[in-house]
N, C-alpha and C positions, 0 to 999 in steps of 0.2 A: 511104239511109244518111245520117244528121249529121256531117259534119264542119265543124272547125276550121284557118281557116288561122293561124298563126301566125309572128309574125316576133320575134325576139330573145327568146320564150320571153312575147310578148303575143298573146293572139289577136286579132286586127283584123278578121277577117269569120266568122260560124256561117254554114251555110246547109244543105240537104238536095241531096244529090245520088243522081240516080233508079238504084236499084240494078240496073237492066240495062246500064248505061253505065260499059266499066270509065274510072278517072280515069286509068291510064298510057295514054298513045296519045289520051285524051281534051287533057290539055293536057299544057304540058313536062313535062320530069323536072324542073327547077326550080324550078315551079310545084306539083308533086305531094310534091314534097321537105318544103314547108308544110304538107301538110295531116294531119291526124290524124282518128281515128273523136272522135267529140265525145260525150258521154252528155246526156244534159239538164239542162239547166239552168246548160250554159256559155255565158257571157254574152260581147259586145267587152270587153274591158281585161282580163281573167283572165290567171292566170300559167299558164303550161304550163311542164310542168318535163320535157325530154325524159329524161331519164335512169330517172326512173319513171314516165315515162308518163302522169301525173295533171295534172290542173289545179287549182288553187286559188285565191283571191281576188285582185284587185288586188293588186301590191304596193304597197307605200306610199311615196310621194315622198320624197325626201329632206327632213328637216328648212328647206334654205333654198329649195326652191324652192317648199312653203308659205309663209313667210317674204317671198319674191319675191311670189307672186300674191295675200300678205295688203295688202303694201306698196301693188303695185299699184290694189288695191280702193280705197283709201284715198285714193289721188292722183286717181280718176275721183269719186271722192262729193265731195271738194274740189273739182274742175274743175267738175261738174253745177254745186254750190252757189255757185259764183264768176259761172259764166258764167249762172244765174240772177238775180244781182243781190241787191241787200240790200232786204228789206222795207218799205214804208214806207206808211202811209196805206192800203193796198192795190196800191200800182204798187210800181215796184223801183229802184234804183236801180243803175247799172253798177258793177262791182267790178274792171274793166279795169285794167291800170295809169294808162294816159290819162285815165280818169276819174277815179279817187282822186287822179291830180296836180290836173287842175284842181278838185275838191274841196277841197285841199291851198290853192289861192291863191282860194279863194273866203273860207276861214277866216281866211286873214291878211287878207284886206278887212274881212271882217266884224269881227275885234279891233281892226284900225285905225279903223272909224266907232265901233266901240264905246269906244273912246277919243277920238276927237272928232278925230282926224287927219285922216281923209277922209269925205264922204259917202256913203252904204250907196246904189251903182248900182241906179239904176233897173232894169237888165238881168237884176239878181240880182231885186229886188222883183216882176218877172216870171213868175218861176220856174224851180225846174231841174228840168229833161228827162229825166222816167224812161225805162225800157227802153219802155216801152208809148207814147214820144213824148205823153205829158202833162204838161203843167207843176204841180210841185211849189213853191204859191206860198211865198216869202220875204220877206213885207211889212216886217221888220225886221232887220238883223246878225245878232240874240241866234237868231231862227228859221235862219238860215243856220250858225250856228256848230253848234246843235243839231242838224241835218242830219249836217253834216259829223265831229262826235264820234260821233253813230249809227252813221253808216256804217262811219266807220273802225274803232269798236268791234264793230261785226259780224263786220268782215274779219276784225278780228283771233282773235277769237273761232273764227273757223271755222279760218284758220292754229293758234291754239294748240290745236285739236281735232286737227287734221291730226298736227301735229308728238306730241303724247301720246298718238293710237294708234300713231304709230311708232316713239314711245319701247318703247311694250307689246310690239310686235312684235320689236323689238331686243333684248330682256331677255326676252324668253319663253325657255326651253331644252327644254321639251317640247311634247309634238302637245298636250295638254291645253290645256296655256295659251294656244296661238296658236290652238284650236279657239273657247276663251273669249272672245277678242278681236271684237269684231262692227264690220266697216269703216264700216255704213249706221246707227251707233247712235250717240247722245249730242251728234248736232252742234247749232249753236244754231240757235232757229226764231224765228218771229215778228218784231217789229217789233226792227231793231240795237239789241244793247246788253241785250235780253232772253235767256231760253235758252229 
C-alpha cells in the first residue's frame, strides 16, 4: 500500500508500506494519525486537503515571501560579483570596502602629481595587487586615476544593478512580474566601466 504522511495538509514523505504489516500497532497512533492511502503520482510538497480526502498541487507561497527569496537571490549575485573583484587586464581587482578606500587615496595622489603638487610614488608606479597577487603596473598618475574610475564605476554599476532589481521586486504586485524578474541577469561584465 502507498501512502502519504502529511503535516498541516503538506505531504513531507510518500513511501510504500508491505500490505501484510498492519500501520496501527506498527507505529504510534500519532504517527498513524499522518498517514493517508496516496494514489500515484503524489509528490513531497502537495496539498492534502483532509476534509475531501484528495490531494492537489503545491500551494503557492505567499506573494512576499517570493518577494523575500527574490530579494535574496539578488543580494548573493551582488556578494558573488563583489567578492570576485572588478575586472581588469585579466586579474581582478578587490571590491572590499578597504580596498576601494585605499583606491580612494591612491586617486587623490594621482590628481595631486597631476597637478604638480606632489610626485606620482614610486610604490604606486609599482603596481596595485590584484586578487590573483599580481601587480597591476601604474607607470603614471593618469594610469592610476584610470584604475581607480574603473573600478569605482564597476562597483557602482553592479550596486545600481542591485538596487533596480529591487526596485522591480518592490513594485511587482503579481506572480507574473516577480516570476519576470531574473536575480542572475543584466549585471555588468567585462573590463569596469563596460556592461
Amino acid at each position: 500500500m502507498r501512502y502519504a504522511r502529511h503535516e498541516g495538509g503538506i505531504v513531507r514523505d510518500v513511501f510504500n508500506w508491505p500490505d501484510d504489516v498492519p500501520v496501527l500497532g506498527s507505529v504510534s497512533a500519532e504517527a498513524a494519525a499522518q498517514l493517508v492511502p496516496a494514489p500515484e503520482g503524489v509528490k513531497l510538497g502537495d496539498a492534502y486537503d483532509a476534509a475531501s480526502q484528495t490531494f492537489g498541487p503545491p500551494p503557492l507561497p505567499p506573494l512576499e515571501d517570493v518577494r523575500l527569496r527574490l530579494k535574496g537571490q539578488v543580494e548573493m549575485e551582488l556578494l558573488e560579483r563583489i567578492l570576485a573583484g572588478a575586472p581588469v587586464g585579466g586579474l581582478h581587482v578587490s571590491l572590499e570596502d578597504a580596498s576601494r578606500a585605499d583606491l580612494g587615496g591612491m586617486a587623490t595622489t594621482a590628481a595631486a602629481a597631476l597637478a604638480g603638487s606632489v610626485p606620482w610614488p614610486a610604490e604606486y608606479v609599482r603596481g596595485w595587487i590584484s586578487n590573483e597577487n599580481v601587480r597591476i603596473p601604474m607607470e603614471a598618475p593618469e594610469v592610476g586615476l584610470q584604475l581607480a574610475s574603473g573600478v569605482g564605476a564597476y562597483y557602482a554599476g553592479l550596486r545600481q544593478h542591485s538596487r533596480d532589481l529591487k526596485d522591480a521586486i518592490a513594485a511587482a504586485t503579481t506572480r507574473e512580474q516577480l516570476a519576470a524578474i531574473a536575480p542572475a541577469e543584466g549585471w555588468p561584465t567585462g573590463e569596469p566601466g563596460n556592461a
